[in-house]
C-alpha positions in Angstrom: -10.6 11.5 19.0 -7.3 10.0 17.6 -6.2 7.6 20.1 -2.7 8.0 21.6 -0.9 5.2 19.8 2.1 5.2 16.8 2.4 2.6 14.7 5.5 1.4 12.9 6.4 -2.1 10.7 10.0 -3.4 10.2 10.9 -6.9 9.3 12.1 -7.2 12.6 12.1 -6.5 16.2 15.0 -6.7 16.7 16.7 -3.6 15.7 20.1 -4.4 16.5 20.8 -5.1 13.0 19.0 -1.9 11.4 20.8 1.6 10.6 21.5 3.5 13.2 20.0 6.4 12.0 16.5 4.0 12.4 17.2 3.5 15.6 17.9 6.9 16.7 14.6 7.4 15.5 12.7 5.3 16.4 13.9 6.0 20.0 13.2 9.6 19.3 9.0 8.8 18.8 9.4 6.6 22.3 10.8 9.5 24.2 9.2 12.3 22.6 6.0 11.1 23.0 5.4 9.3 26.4 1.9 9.9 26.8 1.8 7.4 23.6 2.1 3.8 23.1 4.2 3.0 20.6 3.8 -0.4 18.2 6.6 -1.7 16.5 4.9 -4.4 14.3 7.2 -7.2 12.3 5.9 -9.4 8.9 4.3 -11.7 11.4 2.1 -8.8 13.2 1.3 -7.1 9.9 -0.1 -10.3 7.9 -2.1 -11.4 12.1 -4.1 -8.6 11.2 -5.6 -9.7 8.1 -6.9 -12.9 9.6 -7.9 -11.0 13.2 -10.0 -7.9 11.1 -11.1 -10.1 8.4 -14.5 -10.3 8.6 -14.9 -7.4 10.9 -13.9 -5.4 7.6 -15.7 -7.6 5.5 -19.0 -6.8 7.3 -18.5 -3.0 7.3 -16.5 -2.7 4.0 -17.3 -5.2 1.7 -13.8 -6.0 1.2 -11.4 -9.3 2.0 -8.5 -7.5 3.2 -7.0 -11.3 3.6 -7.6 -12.1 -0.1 -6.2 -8.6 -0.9 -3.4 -9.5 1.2 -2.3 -12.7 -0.5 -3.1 -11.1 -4.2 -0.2 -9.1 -3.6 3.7 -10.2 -4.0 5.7 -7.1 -3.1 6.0 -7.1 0.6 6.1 -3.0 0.3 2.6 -2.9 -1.3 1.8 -5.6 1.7 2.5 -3.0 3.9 1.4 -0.2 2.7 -2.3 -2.1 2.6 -1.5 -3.1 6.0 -0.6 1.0 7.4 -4.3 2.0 5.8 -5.7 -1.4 7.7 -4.3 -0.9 11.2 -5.2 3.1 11.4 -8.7 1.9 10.0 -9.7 -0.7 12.3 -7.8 0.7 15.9 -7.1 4.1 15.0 -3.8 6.1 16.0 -0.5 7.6 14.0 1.3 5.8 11.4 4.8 6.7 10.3 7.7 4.8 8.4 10.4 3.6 10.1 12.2 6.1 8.3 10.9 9.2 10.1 12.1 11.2 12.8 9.5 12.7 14.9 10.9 16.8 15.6 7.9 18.2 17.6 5.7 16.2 20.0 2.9 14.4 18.6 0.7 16.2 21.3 1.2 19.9 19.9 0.1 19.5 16.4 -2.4 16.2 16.8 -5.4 18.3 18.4 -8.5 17.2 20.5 -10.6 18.1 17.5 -8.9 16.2 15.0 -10.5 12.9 13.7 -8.1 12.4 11.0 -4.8 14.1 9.5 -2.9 13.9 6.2 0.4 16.2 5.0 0.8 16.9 1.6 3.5 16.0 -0.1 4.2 18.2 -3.2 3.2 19.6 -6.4 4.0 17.5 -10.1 5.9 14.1 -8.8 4.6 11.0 -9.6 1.1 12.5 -9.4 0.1 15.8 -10.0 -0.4 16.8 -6.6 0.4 14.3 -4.1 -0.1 13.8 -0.7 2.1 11.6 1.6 1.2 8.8 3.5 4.3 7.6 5.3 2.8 9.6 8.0 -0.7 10.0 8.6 -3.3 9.6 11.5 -7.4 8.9 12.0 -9.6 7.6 14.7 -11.0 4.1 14.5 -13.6 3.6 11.0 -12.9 6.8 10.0 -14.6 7.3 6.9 -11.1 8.9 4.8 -9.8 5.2 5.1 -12.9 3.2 4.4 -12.7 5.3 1.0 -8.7 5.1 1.1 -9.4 0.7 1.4 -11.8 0.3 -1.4 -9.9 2.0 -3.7 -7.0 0.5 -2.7 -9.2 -3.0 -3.3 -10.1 -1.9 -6.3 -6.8 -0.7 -7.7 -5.1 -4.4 -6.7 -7.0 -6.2 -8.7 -7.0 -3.8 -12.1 -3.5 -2.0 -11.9 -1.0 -4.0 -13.9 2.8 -4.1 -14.0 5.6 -4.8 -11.2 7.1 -1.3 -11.6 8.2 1.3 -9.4 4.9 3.3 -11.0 2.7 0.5 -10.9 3.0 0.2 -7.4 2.6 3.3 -6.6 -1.1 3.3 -8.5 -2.0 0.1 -6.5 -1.4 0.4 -3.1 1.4 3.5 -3.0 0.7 7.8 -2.4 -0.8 7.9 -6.1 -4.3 5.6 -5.1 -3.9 7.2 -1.1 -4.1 11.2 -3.3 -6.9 10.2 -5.1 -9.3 8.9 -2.5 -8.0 12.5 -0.6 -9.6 14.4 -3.4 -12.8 12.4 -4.0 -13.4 12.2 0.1 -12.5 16.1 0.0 -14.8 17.3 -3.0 -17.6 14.8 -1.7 -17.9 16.6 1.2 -18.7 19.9 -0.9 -14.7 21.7 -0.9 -13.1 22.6 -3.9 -9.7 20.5 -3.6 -7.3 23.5 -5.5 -8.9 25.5 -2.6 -7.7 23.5 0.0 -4.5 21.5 -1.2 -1.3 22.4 0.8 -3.3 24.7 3.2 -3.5 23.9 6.8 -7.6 23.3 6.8 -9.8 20.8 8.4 -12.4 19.4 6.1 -15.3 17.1 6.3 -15.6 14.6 9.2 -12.6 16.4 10.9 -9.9 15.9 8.7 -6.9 18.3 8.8 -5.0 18.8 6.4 -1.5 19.9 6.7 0.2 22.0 4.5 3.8 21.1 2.7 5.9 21.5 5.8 4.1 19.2 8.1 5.7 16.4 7.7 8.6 17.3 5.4 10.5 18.6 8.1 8.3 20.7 10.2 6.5 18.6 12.9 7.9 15.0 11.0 11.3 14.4 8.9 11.1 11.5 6.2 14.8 10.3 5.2 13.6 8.7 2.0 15.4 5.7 2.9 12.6 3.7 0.3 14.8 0.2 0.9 12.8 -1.4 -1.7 13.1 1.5 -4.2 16.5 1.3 -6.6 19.2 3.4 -5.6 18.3 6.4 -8.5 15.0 6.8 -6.9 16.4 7.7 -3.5 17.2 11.3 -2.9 20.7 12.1 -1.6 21.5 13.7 1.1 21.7 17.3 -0.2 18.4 17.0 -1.7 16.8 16.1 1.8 18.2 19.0 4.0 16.9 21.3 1.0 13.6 19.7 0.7 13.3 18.2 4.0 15.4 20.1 6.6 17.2 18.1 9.5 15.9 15.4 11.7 17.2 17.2 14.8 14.0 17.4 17.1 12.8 21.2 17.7 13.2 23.0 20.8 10.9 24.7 22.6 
């Protein structure tokens, strides 16, 4: 079972200083979800875990998350390692900070799930890709043991400091491939099962397109670290994305 815990980084705690949009939403996974607890991790939480899991992970893994850690100099690949690390090790929901939770975490993350992933969509970066600024699994689920070596392994032999480059090493591109390896190992045919709403091997659902782009999760595409031509306007949300007005009913 997926524990009852959301887990979000910002550089701060202090969110007195942050859009207001962010804090709007943030607010929005508190109160829409009470039956949850609800992390807001800073810089200092995210790089605690490495030392605290370290050799836990190194024992059951084979990997030195903490090495990985200080191999990498872009503090959004830090993070994205550290979202696959802290769903892997305690288990729960990860979102961005950009996200606006529109139906209750309670009516779409079901007592038979062990793990969940959305897709994303169809010829972006990668030729199918899904998302992982929202995604949830139970403790040493197997999906992100895969998802962590190949992340490992994509640090230290994916070159470059662009936008793509990250994206291979740590970003959706290295997250979409472990999917489809974990997803044909366990004896589906990926093209039968991409953008459906199935559950797969060791219980994990996967959502179709409108999951978490705008159905049960909005994602503003704020991507701070991204340059400004990489981030969708506003038009190209609602069309793609909807509105992050919560859902009655």
């Amino acid at each position: 079972m997926i524990p009852r815990d959301i887990y979000v980084t910002w550089k701060s705690k202090d969110l007195s200083g942050s859009p207001a949009w962010m804090q709007r939403y943030l607010a929005g996974w508190q109160s829409m979800n009470p039956g949850y607890t609800f992390h807001l991790c800073d810089d200092a939480d995210c790089e605690a875990l490495f030392h605290g899991v370290r050799d836990e992970v190194l024992a059951e893994l084979g990997i030195d998350v903490l090495d990985l850690y200080h191999r990498l100099e872009k503090q959004v690949e830090k993070t994205d390692l550290w979202r696959y690390l802290v769903i892997y090790t305690k288990g729960g929901l990860y979102t961005d900070a950009d996200t606006a939770c529109l139906v209750p975490c309670e009516k779409w993350i079901l007592p038979t799930d062990r793990a969940i992933a959305g897709f994303e969509r169809f010829k972006c970066e990668h030729p199918t890709q899904y998302c992982q600024w929202t995604f949830a699994a139970e403790p040493k689920h197997p999906f992100l043991g895969l998802v962590l070596r190949r992340v490992a392994e994509s640090i230290k032999s994916v070159q470059g400091d662009d936008r793509m480059a990250t994206l291979s090493r740590t970003g959706p591109i290295v997250f979409t491939n472990a999917l489809i390896e974990f997803v044909e190992a366990g004896g589906h045919r990926f093209k039968e099962v991409m953008n459906q709403d199935r559950v797969v091997s060791d219980g994990l659902h996967l959502r179709p397109k409108i999951a978490f782009s705008g159905g049960l999760v909005y994602h503003r595409f704020a991507g701070t670290w991204k340059h400004w031509w990489h981030r969708p306007g506003w038009f190209w949300r609602l069309r793609n994305a909807g509105r992050d007005t919560p859902k009655k009913g």
